[in-house]
C-alpha angles and dihedrals in degrees: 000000000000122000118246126228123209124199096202088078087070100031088107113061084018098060088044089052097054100048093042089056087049095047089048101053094039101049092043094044094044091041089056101045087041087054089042089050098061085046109261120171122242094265085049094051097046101044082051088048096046093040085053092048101063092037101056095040086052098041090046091052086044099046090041091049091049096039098037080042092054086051091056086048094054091049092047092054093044084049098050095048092054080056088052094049091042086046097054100025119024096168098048088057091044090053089046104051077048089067099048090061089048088061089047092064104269120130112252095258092056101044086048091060097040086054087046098050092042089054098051081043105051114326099180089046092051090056099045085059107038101018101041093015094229116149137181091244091051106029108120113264098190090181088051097046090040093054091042100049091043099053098041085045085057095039094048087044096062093054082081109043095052098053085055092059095048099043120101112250101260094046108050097101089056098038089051088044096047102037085043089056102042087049091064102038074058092054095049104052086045083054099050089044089058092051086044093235125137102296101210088052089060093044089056102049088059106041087054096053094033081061099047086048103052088040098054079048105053086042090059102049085040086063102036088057089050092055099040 
């Protein structure tokens, strides 16, 4: 039989690595055409891109670790309060896990004995899954989220960047804008690829929004340059 492989197991740090790249490549795209736009010149646009850089790869570890922190509170406190019921009225949990797997489709009897078995087992254990509905493959990790935003936000910040400094001179504007665009079209179809979804539906989502994005950008600081 072959084995099977689920994708929840990785959603967490894989969810915050791909936001974080996308993030990367779009703010610090967006943040050096914007720049480019209100005529800065190329030292401008690459102390703003490198400013942004560190920034955004420090604020996106630091938002991941405190929102993906309050979520493991919130299951701490869920799971304390099943100990407290377990701990005062036994019965009342057992009877309780029993009619969840009624609902799920098991006679009475049955769902009386597998509620029975999970509890001598690991009774704690039996609620946070099917009660609360926490699991091992889905239970918040902040330090993991944290590591993983951060440093995709640095990695997909420097796409960018580089192209900027390859680029010939007349062309840097078009070369940050292109390779920034094809790179998340990139992102999005590996996403989707990991989530096994339709690949060139995720390509084009964010390519559509990637796009929007750098072009409001590049308006404002285009208008911005024209008024200071």
């Amino acid at each position: 039989m072959a084995a099977h492989i689920h994708r929840t197991r990785r959603s967490g740090w894989l969810r915050a690595s791909v936001l974080g790249a996308n993030d990367g490549v779009l703010s610090i795209s967006s943040l050096m055409l914007g720049v480019a736009a209100a005529h800065a010149g190329p030292r401008g646009v690459y102390v703003a891109a490198v400013a942004g850089l560190f920034a955004g790869a420090l604020s996106m570890g630091a938002g991941e670790y405190v929102s993906v922190s309050s979520q493991a509170d919130t299951e701490r406190a869920d799971i304390e309060i099943e100990r407290r019921a377990l701990r005062h009225d036994y019965e009342a949990e057992c009877a309780e896990l029993r009619d969840i797997y009624v609902r799920r489709g098991l006679d009475h009897e049955l769902a009386a004995r597998v509620a029975q078995q999970l509890m001598s087992h690991d009774a704690l254990a039996a609620h946070a899954r099917d009660d609360i509905g926490i699991t091992e493959a889905l239970t918040a990790r902040p330090l993991q989220a944290a590591a993983a935003s951060s440093l995709s936000f640095a990695i997909g910040g420097l796409v960018p960047l580089i192209a900027s400094l390859i680029a010939p001179d007349g062309m840097r504007v078009c070369v940050i804008a292109g390779v920034s665009l094809a790179c998340l079209a990139a992102l999005g179809a590996l996403a989707a690829r990991a989530g096994a979804a339709p690949m060139l539906r995720g390509a084009i989502r964010v390519l559509i929004w990637g796009t929007l994005v750098i072009a409001v950008t590049a308006a404002v600081g285009s208008l911005i340059g024209a008024v200071v």
